[in-house]
C-alpha positions as CSV (number, residue, x, y, z in Angstrom):
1,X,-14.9,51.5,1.4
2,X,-16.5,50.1,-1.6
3,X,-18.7,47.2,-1.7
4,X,-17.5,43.8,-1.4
5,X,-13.8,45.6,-1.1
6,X,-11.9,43.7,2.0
7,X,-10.3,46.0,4.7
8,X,-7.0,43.8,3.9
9,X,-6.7,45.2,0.5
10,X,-7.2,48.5,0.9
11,X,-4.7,48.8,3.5
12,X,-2.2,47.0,1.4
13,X,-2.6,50.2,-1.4
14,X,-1.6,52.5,1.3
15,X,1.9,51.0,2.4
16,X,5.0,52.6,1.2
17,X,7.0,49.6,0.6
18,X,4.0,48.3,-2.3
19,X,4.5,51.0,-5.0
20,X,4.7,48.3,-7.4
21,X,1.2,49.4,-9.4
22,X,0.5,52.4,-11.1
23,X,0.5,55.8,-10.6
24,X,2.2,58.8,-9.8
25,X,3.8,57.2,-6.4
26,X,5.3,53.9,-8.3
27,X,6.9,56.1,-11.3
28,X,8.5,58.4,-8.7
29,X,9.4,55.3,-6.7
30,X,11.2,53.9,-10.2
31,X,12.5,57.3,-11.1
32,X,14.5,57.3,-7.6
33,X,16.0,54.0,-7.4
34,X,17.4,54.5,-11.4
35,X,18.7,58.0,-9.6
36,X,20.2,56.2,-7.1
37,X,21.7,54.0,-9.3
38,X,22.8,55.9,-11.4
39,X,24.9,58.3,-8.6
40,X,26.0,54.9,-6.9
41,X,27.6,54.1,-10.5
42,X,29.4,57.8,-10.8
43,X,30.3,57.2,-7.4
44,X,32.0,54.5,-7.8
45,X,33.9,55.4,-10.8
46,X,34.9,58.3,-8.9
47,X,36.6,56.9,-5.9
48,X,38.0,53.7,-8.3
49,X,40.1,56.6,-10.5
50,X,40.8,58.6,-7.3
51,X,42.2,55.5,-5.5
52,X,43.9,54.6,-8.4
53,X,45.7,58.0,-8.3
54,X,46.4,57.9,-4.6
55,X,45.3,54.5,-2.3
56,X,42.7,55.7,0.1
57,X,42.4,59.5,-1.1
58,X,39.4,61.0,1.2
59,X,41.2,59.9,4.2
60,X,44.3,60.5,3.2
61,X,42.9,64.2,2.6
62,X,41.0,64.1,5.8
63,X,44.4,62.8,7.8
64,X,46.5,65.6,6.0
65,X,44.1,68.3,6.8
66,X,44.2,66.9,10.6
67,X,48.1,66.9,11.0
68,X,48.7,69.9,9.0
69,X,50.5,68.1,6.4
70,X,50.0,70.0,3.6
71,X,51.5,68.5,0.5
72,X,49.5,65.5,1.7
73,X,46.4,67.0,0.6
74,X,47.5,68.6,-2.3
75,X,48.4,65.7,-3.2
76,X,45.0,64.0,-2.1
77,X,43.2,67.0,-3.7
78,X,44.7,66.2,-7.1
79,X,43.5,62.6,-6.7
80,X,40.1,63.4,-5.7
81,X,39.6,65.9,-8.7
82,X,41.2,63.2,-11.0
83,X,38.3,61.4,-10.1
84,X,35.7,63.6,-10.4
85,X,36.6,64.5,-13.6
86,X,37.1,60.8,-14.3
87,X,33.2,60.4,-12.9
88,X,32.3,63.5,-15.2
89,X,34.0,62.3,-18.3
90,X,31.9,59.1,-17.6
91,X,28.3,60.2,-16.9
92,X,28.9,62.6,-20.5
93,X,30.0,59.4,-22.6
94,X,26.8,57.6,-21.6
95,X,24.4,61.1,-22.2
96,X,26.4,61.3,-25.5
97,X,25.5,57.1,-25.9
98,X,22.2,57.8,-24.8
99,X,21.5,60.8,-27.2
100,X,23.3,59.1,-30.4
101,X,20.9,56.3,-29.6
102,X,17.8,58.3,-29.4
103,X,18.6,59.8,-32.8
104,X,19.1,56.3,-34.5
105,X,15.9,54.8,-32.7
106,X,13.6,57.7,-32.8
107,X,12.1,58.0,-36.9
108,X,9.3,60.7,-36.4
109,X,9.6,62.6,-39.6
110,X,8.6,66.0,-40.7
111,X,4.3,65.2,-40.9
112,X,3.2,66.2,-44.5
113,X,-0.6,68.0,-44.2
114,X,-3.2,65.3,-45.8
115,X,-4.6,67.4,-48.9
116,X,-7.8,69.1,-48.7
117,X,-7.9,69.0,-44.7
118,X,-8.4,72.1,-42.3
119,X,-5.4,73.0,-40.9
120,X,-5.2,72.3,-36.9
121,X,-3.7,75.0,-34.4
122,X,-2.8,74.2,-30.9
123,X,-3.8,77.0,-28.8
């Protein structure tokens, strides 16, 4: 321990819950929760255009399976996929939003070399 550095504080860098600073346990912290996010948003498109297909669709696929009611989860299986697909369809729209806003937003240019100056190789 450093001097003039409390026990207190030091302890409070080491708990999980505080990855609110900097550094390479904070960014993967972030990266997770927009992860999680993110599949919590897919997932929820997903079963929305599923039940929309067919109220309740994972049970009803699960209770078809059960009593051997197979055009039940045919049925179910269509829905489900529908909504996948649905969850899919999504989740490219935004990378294709994403990407058409990266190429409006992002200006680097082709670099003209400044005359007269050595040239500068990587590697």
């Amino acid at each position: 321990m450093s001097e003039g550095a409390s026990p207190d504080r030091d302890a409070r860098r080491i708990v999980p819950g505080n990855l609110h600073g900097h550094g390479l346990g904070a960014a993967q912290h972030r990266a997770a929760d927009r992860r999680a996010l993110g599949l919590a948003v897919l997932s929820t498109i997903s079963t929305s255009a599923a039940n929309d297909k067919l109220p309740e669709a994972a049970a009803s696929f699960y209770r078809g399976l059960a009593t051997e009611d197979f055009p039940l989860v045919a049925k179910a299986g269509e829905a489900l996929t529908h909504g996948y697909t649905m969850a899919f369809v999504a989740a490219a729209v935004m990378f294709l939003a994403g990407l058409a806003v990266m190429f409006l937003a992002v200006n680097a240019g082709r670099q003209q070399p400044t005359e007269g100056a050595p040239p500068v190789h990587l590697g």
